[in-house]
C-alpha positions in Angstrom: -4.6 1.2 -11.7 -2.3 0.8 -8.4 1.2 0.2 -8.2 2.0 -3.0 -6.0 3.2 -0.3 -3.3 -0.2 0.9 -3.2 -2.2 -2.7 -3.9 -0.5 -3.5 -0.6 -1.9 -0.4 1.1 -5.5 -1.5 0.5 -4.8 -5.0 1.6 -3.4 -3.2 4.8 -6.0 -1.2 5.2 -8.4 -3.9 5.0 -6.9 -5.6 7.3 -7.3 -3.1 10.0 -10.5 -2.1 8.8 -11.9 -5.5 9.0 -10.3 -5.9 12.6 -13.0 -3.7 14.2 -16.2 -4.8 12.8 -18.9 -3.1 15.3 -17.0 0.4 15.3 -16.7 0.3 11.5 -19.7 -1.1 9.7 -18.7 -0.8 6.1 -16.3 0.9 4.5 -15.3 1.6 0.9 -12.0 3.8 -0.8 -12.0 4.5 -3.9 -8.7 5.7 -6.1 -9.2 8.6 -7.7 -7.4 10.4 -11.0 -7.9 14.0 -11.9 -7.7 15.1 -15.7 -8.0 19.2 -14.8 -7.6 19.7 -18.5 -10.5 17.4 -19.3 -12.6 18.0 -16.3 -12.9 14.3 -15.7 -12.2 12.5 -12.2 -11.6 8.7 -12.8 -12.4 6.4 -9.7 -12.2 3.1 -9.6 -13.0 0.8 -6.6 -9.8 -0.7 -4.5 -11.7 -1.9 -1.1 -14.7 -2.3 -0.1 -15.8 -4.0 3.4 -19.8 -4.8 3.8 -20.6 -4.1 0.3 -21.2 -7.5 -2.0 -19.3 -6.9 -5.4 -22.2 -7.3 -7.5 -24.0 -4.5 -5.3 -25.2 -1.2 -7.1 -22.9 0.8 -5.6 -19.9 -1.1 -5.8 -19.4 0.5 -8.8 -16.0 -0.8 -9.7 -14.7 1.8 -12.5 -16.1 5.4 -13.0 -15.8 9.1 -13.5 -17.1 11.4 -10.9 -20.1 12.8 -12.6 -21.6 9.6 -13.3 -25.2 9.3 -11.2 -24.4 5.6 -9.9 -24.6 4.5 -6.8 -22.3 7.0 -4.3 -20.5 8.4 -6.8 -23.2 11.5 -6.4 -22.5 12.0 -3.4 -18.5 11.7 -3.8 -18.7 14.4 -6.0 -20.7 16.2 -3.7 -18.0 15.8 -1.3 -15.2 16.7 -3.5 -17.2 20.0 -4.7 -16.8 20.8 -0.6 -13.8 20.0 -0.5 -14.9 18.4 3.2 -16.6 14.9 4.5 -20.4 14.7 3.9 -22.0 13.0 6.3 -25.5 11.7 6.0 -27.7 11.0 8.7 -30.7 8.4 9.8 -31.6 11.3 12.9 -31.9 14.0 10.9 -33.3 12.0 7.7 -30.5 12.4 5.3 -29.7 9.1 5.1 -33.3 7.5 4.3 -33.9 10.5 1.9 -30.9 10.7 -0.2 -29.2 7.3 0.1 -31.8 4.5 1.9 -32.7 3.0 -1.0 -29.0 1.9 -1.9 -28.3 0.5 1.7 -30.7 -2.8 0.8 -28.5 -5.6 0.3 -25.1 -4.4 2.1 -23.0 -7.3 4.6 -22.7 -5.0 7.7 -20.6 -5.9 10.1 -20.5 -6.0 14.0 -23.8 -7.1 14.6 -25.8 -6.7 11.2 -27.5 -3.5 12.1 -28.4 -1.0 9.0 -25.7 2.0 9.7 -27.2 5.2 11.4 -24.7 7.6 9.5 -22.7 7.2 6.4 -19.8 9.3 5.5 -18.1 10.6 1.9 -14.5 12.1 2.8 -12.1 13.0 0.0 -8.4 12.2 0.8 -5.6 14.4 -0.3 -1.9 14.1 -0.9 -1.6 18.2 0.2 -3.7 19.6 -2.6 -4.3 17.0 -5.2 -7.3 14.5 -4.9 -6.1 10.4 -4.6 -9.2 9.3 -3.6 -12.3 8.9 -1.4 -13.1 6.6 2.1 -16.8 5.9 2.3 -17.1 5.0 5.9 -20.6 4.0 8.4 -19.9 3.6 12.0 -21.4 1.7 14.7 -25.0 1.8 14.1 -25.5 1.5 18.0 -24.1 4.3 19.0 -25.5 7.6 18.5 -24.0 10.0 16.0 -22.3 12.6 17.9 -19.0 15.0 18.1 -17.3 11.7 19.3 -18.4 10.3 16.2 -17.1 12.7 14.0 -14.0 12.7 15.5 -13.7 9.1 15.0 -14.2 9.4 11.3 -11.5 11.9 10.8 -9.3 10.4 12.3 -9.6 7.1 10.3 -10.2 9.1 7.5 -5.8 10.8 8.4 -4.6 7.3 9.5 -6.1 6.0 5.4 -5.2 9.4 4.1 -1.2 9.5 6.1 -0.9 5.6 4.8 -2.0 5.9 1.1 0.4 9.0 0.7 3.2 7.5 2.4 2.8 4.8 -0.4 2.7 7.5 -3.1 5.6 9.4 -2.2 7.6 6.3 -1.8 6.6 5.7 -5.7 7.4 8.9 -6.2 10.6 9.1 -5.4 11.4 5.7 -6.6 10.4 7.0 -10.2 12.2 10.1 -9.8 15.5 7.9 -8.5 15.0 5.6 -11.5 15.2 9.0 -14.2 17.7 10.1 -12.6 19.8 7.5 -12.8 18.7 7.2 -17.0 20.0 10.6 -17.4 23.1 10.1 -15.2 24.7 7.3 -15.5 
């Protein structure tokens, strides 16, 4: 569950997410919560943009080895420890994940997303979470493309730990002061 600091994160995030509807046709991040000892990943669902709530995989609470809607391919991701992208060019997309695109809001101009991305988000090494991410389905998928996505995927990643170290250091501040009065 997010602290306020972070709730206001995603509604930031949002915002700017939201502001450029035909280069970002849906997007989803999803918190994240790593029990090493258990070998568990919690995630549970803090934004999503083009995805009705009700929507298969708007899967609002799970753990990363469940086989519902993108959590697959989040793991999949995570296992990498890099963004999978999945492609309508080189048949990816329809393959693996068409049949879970029925239904979605996209934005811009409606158009079905060409590409759809799973990128895990670090603070340095620990895992806080993943940005699912489509792009403007009327542009072709290409190194510009890529680019683009990593560097949304930094300015979500840079934003969300900002917000986590602040909490971090408020908490550390706050047991300080208990044990020094």
């Amino acid at each position: 569950m997010p602290v306020p600091e972070e709730e206001s994160v995603f509604a930031e995030l949002k915002i700017v997410l939201e502001a450029y509807p035909r280069d970002i046709s849906m997007a989803m991040i999803y918190s994240a919560v790593d029990d090493h000892a258990s070998d568990k990943c919690a995630l549970e669902l803090q934004l999503s943009i083009g995805v009705p709530p009700e929507h298969v995989c708007a899967v609002q609470r799970g753990f990363l080895h469940e086989a519902s809607g993108f959590l697959p391919f989040l793991a999949e991701a995570r296992r990498a420890s890099k963004c999978l992208t999945l492609l309508r060019d080189d048949c990816t997309l329809d393959e693996r994940a068409g049949h879970l695109l029925d239904g979605f809001h996209w934005q811009g101009w409606g158009d079905q997303c060409r590409d759809l991305s799973f990128i895990p988000l670090y603070d340095t090494t620990t895992l806080i979470g993943f940005l699912i991410l489509s792009t403007n389905p009327r542009v072709p998928f290409c190194p510009d493309s890529v680019q683009f996505i990593n560097e949304v995927a930094q300015q979500v990643q840079n934003k969300w730990t900002a917000s986590v170290t602040t909490r971090n250091l408020k908490t550390r501040l706050a047991r300080e002061r208990k044990a020094h009065p």
